[in-house]
KOLVEX-386619 format. One record per residue: residue number from 1; residue in three letters; x, y, z of N, C-alpha, C in turn. Coordinates in nm, 3 decimals. Example, Ala and Ser with C-alpha at 12.3 -4.5 7.8 and 13.67 -1.06 7.14 Angstrom:
<nodes>
NODE  num  residu       nX       nY       nZ      caX      caY      caZ       cX       cY       cZ
NODE    1     Ala    1.319   -0.569    0.780    1.230   -0.450    0.780    1.320   -0.330    0.780
NODE    2     Ser    1.285   -0.225    0.708    1.367   -0.106    0.714    1.290    0.003    0.787
</nodes>
This chain:
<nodes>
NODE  num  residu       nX       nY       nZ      caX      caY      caZ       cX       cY       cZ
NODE    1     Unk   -0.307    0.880   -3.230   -0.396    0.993   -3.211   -0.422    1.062   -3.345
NODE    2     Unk   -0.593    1.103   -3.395   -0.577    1.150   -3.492   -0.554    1.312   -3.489
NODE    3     Unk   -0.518    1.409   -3.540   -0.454    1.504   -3.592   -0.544    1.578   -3.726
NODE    4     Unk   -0.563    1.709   -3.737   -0.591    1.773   -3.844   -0.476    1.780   -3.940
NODE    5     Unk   -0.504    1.797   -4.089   -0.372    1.823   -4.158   -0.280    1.947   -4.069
NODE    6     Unk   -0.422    2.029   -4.046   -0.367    2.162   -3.998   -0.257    2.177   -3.883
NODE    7     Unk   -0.303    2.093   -3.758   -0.255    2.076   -3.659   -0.095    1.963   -3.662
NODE    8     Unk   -0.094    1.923   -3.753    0.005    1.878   -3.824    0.106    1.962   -3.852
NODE    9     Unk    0.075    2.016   -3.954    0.172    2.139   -3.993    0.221    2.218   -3.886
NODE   10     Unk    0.125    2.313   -3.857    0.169    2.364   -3.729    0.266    2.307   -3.629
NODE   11     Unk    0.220    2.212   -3.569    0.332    2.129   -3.471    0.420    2.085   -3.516
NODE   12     Unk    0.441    2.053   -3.663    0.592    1.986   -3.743    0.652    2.110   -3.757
NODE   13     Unk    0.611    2.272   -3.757    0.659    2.406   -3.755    0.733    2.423   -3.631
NODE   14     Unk    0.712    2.386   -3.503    0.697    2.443   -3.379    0.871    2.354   -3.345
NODE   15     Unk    0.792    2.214   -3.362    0.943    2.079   -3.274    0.990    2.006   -3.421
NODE   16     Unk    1.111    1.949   -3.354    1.177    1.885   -3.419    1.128    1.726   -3.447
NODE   17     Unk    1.018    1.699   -3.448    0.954    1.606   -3.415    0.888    1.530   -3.529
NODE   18     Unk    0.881    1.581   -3.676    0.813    1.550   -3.818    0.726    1.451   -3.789
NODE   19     Unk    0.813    1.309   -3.779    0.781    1.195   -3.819    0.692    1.137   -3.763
NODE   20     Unk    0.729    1.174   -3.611    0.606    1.127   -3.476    0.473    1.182   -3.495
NODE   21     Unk    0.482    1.357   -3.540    0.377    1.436   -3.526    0.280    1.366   -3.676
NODE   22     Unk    0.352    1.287   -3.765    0.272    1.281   -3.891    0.186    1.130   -3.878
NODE   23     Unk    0.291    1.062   -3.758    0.240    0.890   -3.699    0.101    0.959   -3.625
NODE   24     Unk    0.116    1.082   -3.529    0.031    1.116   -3.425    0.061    1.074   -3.303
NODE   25     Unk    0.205    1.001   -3.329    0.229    0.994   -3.190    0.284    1.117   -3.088
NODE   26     Unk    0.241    1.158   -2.989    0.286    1.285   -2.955    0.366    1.295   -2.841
NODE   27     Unk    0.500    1.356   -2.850    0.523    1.316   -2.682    0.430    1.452   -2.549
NODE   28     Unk    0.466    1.392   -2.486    0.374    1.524   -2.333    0.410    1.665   -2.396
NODE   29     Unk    0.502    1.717   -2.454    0.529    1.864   -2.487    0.474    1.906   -2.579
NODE   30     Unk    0.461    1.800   -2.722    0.363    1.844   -2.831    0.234    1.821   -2.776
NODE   31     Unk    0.172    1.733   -2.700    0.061    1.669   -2.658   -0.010    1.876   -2.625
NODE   32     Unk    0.074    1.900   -2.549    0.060    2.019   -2.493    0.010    2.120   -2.560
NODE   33     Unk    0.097    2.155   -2.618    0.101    2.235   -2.747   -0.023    2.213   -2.788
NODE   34     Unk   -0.066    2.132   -2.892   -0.180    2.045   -2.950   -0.328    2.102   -2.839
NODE   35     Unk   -0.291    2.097   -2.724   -0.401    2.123   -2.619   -0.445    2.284   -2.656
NODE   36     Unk   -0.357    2.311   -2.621   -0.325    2.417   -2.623   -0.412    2.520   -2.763
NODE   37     Unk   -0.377    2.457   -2.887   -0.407    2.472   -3.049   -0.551    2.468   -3.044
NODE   38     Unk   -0.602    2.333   -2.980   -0.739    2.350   -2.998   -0.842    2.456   -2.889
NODE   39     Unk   -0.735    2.474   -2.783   -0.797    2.573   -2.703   -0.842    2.706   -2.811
NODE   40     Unk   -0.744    2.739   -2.851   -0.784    2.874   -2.928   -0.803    2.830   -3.048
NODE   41     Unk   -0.835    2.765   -3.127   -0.920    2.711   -3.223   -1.095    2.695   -3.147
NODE   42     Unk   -1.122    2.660   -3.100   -1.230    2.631   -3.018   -1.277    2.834   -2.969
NODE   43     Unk   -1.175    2.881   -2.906   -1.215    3.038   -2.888   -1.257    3.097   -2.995
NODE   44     Unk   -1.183    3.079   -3.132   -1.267    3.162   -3.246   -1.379    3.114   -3.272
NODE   45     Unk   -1.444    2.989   -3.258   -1.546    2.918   -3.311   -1.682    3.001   -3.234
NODE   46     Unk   -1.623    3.023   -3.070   -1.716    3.068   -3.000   -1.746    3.217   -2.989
NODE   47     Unk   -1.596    3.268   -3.031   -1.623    3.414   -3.019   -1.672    3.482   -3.186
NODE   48     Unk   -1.623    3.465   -3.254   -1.649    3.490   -3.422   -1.731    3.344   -3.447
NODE   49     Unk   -1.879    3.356   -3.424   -1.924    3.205   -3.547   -1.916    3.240   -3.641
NODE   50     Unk   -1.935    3.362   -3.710   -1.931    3.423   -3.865   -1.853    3.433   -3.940
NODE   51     Unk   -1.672    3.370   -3.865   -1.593    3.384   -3.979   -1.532    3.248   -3.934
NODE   52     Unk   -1.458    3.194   -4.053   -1.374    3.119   -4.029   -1.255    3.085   -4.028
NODE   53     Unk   -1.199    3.068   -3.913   -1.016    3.096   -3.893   -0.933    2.958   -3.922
NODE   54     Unk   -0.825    2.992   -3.936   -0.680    2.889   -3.941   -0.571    2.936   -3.891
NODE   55     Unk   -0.535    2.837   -3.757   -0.392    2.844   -3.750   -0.310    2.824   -3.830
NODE   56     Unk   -0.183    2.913   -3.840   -0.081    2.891   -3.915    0.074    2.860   -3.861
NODE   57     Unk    0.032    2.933   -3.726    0.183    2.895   -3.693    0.207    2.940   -3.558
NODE   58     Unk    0.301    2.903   -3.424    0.283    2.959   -3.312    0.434    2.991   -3.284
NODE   59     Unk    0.449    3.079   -3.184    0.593    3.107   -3.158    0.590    3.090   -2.970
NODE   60     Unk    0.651    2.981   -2.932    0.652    2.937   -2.777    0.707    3.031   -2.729
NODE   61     Unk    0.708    3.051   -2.583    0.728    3.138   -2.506    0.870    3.082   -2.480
NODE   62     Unk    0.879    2.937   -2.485    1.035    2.883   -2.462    1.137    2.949   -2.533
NODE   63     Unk    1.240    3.035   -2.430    1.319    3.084   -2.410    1.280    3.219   -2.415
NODE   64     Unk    1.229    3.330   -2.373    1.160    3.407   -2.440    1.136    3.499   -2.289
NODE   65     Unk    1.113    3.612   -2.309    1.051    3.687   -2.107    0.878    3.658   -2.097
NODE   66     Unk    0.828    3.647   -2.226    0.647    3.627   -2.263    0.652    3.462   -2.185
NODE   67     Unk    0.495    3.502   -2.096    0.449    3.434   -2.004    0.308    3.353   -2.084
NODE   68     Unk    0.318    3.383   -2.252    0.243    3.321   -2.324    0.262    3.303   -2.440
NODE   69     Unk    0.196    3.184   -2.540    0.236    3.168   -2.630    0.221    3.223   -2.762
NODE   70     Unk    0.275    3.276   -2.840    0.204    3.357   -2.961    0.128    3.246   -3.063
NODE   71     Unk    0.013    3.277   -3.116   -0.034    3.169   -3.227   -0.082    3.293   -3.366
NODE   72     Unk   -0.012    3.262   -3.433   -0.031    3.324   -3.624   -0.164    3.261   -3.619
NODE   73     Unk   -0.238    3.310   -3.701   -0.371    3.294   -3.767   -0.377    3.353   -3.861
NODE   74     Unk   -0.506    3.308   -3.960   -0.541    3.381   -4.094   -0.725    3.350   -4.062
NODE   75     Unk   -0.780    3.463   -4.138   -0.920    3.453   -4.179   -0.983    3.459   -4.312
NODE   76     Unk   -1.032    3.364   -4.319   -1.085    3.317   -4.490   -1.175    3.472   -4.525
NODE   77     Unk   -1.108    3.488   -4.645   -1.199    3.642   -4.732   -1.091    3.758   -4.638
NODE   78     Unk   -1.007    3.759   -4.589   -0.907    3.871   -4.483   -0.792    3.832   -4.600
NODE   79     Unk   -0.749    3.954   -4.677   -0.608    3.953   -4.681   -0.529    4.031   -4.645
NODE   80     Unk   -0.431    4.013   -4.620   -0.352    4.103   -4.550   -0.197    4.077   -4.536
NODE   81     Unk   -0.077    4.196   -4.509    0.040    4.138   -4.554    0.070    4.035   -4.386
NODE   82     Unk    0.061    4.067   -4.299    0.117    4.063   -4.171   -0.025    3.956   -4.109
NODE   83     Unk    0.069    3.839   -4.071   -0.069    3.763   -4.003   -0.116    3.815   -3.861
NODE   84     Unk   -0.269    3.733   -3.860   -0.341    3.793   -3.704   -0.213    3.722   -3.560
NODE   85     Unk   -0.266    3.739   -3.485   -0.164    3.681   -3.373   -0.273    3.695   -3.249
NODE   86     Unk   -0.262    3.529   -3.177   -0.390    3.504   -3.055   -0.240    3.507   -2.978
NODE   87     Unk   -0.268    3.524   -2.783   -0.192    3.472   -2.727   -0.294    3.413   -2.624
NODE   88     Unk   -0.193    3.320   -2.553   -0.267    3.228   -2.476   -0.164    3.177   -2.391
NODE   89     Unk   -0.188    3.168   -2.233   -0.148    3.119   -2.100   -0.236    3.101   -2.037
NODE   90     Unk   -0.172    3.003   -2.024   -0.243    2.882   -1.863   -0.208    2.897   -1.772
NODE   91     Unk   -0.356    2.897   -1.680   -0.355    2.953   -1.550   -0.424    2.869   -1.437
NODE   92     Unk   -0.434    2.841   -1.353   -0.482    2.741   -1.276   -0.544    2.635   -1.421
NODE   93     Unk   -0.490    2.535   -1.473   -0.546    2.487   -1.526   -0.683    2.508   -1.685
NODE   94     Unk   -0.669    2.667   -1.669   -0.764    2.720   -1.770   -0.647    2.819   -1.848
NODE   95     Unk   -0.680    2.844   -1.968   -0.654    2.928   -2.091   -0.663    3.071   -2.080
NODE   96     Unk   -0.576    3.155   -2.074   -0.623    3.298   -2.132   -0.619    3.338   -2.248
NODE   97     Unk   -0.708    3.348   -2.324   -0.687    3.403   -2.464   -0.736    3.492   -2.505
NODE   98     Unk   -0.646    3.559   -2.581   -0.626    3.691   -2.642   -0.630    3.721   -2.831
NODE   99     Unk   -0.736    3.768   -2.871   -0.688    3.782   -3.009   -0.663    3.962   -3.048
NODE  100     Unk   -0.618    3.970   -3.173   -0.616    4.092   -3.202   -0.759    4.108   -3.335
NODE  101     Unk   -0.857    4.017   -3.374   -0.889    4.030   -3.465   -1.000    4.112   -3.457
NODE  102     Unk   -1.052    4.154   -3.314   -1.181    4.262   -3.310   -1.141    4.367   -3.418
NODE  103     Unk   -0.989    4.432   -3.402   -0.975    4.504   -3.475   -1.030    4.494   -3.602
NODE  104     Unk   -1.025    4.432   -3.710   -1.077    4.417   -3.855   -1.221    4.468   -3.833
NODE  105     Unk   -1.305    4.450   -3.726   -1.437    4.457   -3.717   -1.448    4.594   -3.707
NODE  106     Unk   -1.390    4.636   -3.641   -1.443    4.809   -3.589   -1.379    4.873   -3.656
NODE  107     Unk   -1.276    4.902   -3.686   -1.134    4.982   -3.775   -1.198    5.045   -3.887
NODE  108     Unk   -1.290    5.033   -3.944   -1.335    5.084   -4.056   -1.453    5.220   -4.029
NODE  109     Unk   -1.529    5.176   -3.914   -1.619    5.282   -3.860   -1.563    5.350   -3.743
NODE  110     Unk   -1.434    5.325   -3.699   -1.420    5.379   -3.600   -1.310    5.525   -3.727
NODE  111     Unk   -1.285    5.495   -3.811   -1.201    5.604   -3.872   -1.327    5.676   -3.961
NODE  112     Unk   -1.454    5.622   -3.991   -1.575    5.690   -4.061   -1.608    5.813   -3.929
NODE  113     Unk   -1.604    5.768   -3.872   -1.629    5.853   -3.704   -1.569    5.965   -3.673
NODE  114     Unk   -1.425    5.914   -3.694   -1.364    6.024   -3.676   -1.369    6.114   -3.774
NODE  115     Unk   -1.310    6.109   -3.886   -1.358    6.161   -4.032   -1.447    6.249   -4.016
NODE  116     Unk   -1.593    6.173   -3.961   -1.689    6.319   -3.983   -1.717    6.379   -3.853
NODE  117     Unk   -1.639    6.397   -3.779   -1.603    6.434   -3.649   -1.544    6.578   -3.706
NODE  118     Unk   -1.424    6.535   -3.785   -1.305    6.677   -3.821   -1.380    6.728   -3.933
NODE  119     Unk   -1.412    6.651   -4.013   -1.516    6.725   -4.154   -1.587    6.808   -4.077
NODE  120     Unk   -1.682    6.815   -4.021   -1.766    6.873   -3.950   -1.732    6.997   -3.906
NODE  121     Unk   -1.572    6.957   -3.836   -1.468    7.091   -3.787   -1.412    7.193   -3.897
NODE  122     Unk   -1.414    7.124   -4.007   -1.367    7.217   -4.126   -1.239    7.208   -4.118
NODE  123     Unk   -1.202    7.047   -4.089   -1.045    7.004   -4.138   -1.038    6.932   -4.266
NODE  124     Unk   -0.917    6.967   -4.364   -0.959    6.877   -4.469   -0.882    6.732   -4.448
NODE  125     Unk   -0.964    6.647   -4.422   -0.920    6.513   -4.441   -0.812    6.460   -4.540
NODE  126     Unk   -0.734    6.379   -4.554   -0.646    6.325   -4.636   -0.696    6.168   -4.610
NODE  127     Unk   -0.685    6.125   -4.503   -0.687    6.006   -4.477   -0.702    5.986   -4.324
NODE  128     Unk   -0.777    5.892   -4.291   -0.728    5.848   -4.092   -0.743    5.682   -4.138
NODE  129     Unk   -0.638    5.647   -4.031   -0.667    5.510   -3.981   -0.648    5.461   -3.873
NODE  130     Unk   -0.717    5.332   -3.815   -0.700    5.320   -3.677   -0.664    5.152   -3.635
NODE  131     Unk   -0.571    5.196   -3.554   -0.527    5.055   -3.497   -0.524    5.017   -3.363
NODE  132     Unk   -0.454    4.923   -3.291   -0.482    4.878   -3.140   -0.358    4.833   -3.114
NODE  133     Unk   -0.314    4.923   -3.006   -0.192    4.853   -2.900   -0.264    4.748   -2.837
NODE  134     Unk   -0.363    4.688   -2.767   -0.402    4.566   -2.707   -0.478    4.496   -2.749
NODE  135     Unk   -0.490    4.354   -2.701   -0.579    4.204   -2.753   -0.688    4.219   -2.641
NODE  136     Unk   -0.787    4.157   -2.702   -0.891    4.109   -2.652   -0.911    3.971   -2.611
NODE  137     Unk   -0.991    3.981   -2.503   -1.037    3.816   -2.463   -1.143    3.821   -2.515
NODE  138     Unk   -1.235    3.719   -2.460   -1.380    3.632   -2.513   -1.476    3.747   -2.464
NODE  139     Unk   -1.472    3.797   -2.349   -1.539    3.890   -2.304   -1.616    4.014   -2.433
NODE  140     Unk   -1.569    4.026   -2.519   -1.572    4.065   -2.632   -1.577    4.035   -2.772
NODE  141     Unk   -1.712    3.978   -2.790   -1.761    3.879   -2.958   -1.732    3.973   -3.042
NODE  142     Unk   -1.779    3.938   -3.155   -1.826    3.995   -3.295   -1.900    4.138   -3.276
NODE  143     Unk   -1.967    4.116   -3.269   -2.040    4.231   -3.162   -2.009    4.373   -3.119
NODE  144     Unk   -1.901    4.347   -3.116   -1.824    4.504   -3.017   -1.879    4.622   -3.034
NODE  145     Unk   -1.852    4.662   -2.967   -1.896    4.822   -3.019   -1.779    4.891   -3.076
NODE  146     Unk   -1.780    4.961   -3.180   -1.652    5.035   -3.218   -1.696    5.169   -3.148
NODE  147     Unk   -1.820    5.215   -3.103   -1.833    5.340   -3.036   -1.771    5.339   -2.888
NODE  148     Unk   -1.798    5.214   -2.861   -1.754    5.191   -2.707   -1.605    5.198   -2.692
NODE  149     Unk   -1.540    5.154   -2.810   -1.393    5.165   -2.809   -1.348    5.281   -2.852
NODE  150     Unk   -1.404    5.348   -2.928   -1.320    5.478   -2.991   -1.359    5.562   -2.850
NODE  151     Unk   -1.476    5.524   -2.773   -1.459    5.619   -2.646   -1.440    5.569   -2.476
NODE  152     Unk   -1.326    5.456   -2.521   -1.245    5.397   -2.430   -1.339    5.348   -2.341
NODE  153     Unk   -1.458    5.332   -2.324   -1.554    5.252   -2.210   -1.462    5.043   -2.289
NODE  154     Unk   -1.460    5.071   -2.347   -1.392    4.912   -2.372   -1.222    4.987   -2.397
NODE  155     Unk   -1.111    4.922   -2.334   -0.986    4.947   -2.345   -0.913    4.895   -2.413
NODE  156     Unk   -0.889    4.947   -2.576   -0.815    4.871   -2.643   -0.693    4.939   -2.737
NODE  157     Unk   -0.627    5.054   -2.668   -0.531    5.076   -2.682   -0.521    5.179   -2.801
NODE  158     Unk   -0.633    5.219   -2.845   -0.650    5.312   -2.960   -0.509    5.394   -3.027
NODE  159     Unk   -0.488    5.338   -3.172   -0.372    5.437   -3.220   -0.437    5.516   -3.377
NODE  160     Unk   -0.459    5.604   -3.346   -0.564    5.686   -3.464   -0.449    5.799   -3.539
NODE  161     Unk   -0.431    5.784   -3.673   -0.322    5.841   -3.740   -0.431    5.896   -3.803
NODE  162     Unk   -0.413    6.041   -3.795   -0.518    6.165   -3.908   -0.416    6.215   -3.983
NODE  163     Unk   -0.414    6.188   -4.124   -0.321    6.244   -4.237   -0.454    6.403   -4.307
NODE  164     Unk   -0.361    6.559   -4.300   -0.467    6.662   -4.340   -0.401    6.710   -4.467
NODE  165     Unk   -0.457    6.755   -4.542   -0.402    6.846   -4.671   -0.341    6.999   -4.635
NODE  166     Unk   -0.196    6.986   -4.627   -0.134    7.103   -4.573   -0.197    7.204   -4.667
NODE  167     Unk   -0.223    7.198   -4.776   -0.291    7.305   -4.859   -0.354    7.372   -4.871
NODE  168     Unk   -0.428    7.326   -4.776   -0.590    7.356   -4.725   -0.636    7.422   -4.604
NODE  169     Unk   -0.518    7.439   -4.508   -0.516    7.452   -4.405   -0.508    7.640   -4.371
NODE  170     Unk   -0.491    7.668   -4.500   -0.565    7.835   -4.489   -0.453    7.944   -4.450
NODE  171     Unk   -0.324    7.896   -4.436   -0.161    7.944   -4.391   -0.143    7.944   -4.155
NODE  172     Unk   -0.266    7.837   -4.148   -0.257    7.817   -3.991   -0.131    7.804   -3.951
NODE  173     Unk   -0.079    7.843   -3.813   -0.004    7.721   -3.798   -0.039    7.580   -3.770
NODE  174     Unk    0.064    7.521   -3.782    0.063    7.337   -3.769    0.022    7.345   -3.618
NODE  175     Unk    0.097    7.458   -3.504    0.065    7.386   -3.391   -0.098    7.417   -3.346
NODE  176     Unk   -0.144    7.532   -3.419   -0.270    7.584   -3.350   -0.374    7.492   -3.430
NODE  177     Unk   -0.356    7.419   -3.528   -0.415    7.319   -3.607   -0.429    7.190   -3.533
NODE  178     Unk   -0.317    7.142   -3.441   -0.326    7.022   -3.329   -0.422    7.065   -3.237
NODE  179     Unk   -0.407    7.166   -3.185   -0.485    7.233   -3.076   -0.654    7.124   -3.128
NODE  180     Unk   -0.661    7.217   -3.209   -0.815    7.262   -3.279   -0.839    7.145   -3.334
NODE  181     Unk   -0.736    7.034   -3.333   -0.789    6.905   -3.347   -0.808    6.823   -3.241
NODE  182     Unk   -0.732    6.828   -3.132   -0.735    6.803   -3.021   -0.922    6.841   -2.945
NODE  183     Unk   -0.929    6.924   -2.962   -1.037    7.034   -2.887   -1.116    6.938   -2.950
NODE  184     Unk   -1.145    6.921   -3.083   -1.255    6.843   -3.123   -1.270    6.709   -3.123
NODE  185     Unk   -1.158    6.634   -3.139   -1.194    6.523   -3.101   -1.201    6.480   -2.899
NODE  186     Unk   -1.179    6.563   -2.812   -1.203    6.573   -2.688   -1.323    6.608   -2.630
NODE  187     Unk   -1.405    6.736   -2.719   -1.555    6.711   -2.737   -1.657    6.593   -2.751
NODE  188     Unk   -1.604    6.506   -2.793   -1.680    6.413   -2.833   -1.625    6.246   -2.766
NODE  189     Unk   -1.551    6.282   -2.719   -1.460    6.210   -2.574   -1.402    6.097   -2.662
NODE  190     Unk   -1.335    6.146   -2.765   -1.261    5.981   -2.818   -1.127    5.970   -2.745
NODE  191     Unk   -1.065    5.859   -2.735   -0.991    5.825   -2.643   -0.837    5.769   -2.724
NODE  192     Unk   -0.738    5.784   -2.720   -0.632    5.687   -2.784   -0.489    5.817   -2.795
NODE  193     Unk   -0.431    5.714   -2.853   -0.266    5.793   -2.910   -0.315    5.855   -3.043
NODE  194     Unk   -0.296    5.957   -3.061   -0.338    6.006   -3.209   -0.225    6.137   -3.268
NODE  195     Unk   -0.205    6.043   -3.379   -0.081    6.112   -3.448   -0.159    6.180   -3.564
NODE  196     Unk   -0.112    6.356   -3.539   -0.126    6.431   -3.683   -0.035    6.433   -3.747
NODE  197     Unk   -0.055    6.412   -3.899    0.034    6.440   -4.018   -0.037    6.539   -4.111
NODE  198     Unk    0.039    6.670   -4.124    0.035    6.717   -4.208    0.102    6.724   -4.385
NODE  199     Unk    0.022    6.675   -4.477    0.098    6.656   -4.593    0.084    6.772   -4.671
NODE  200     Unk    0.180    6.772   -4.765    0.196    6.925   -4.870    0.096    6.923   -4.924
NODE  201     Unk    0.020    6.839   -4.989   -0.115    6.860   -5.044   -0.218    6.719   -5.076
NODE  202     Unk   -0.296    6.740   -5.177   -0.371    6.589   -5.185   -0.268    6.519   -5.259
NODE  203     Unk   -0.194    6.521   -5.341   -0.127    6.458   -5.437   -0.034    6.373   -5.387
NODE  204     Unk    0.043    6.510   -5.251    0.160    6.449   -5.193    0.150    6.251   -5.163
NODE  205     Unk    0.251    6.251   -5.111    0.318    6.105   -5.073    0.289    6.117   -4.923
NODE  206     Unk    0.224    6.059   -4.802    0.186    6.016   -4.736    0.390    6.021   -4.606
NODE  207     Unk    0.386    5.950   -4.669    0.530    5.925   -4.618    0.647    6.013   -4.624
NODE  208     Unk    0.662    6.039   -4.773    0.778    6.183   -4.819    0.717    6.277   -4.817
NODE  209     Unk    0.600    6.318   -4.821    0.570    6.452   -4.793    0.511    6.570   -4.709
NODE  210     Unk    0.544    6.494   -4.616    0.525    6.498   -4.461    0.543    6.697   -4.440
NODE  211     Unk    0.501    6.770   -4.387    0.540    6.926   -4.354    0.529    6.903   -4.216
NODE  212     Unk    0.491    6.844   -4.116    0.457    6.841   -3.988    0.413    6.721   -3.932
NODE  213     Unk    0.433    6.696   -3.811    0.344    6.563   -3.742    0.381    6.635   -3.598
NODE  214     Unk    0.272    6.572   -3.536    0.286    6.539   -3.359    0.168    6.469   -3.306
NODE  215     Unk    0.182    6.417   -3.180    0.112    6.338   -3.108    0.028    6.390   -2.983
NODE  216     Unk   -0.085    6.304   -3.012   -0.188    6.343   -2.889   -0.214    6.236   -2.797
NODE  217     Unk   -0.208    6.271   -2.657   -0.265    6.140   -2.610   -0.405    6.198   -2.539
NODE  218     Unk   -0.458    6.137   -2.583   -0.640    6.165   -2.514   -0.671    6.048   -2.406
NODE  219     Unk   -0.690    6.132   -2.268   -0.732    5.994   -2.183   -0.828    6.019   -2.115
</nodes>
């Protein structure tokens, strides 16, 4: 059977199997696997035509409480420290698959959004960024809406971290400052877990110079 280099690697990653997987001979469990690889190889092709992906590596559900398999990925021109991750289970005979990579697509306008959401409010910005507790299926291309997600009509788990310049903040308190961030981003119906950090000033350290934080959940 022929084999990609790629699909090679990968499966000589996964079993104990090198020599067979490099002949192509496969037994029924890699065969599987392999099925499996091109299933979600085949999903990015259809859901992203505009970029192009590589498996790198999968982590089986064997032995494990996950009812699916994890698959590492990378995207050509994406760097990043922490690879993407698809999952995928079989179900009557068909695939469920899941990626996390919508995120990269929207993450950038969905924190421009917010940004001039609080600018607007007369908060001083430091920084926001936004991430996702959940994966997506196919149901959801390239395409997405990042409006549709930052206002939960698409469900993807929104985690929105707003870093403000404690300096700036006029001697408020921290808690009547959540309020009044709260209030505004609820105006405008965004949806997610959203953590305030207040830092000592612009200069401060993000991390060490923390004066305050707490959490919102908007639903």
């Amino acid at each position: 059977m022929e084999l990609t280099r790629e699909e090679k690697n990968v499966l000589s990653g996964i079993t104990f199997h090198t020599e067979e997987i490099e002949k192509g001979e496969l037994c029924e469990a890699d065969m599987e696997l392999l099925k499996e690889m091109r299933a979600v190889a085949g999903y990015f092709k259809e859901k992203y035509p505009s970029y192009t992906f590589e498996i790198t590596g999968c982590e089986p559900k064997s032995g494990t409480v996950r009812e699916h398999n994890e698959w590492y990925y990378k995207v050509e021109g994406i760097d990043r420290a922490s690879a993407f991750i698809a999952t995928a289970e079989e179900k009557d005979g068909k695939y469920q698959i899941k990626d996390d990579f919508f995120g990269e697509i929207i993450k950038d306008e969905m924190a421009q959004e917010i940004k001039k959401i609080l600018t607007k409010g007369g908060f001083p910005i430091l920084q926001v960024t936004v991430g996702f507790w959940e994966s997506l299926g196919s149901q959801h291309g390239e395409d997405i809406s990042a409006t549709d997600v930052l206002k939960g009509i698409i469900r993807a788990g929104n985690d929105i971290k707003i870093f403000l310049d404690g300096s700036k903040l006029g001697g408020k308190k921290y808690e009547d400052v959540t309020g009044e961030v709260e209030k505004a981003l609820l105006s405008e119906k965004i949806k997610g877990d959203v953590y305030i950090v207040v830092v000592k000033d612009s200069a401060g350290d993000i991390s060490k110079d923390r004066l305050y934080s707490d959490t919102l959940y908007l639903e």
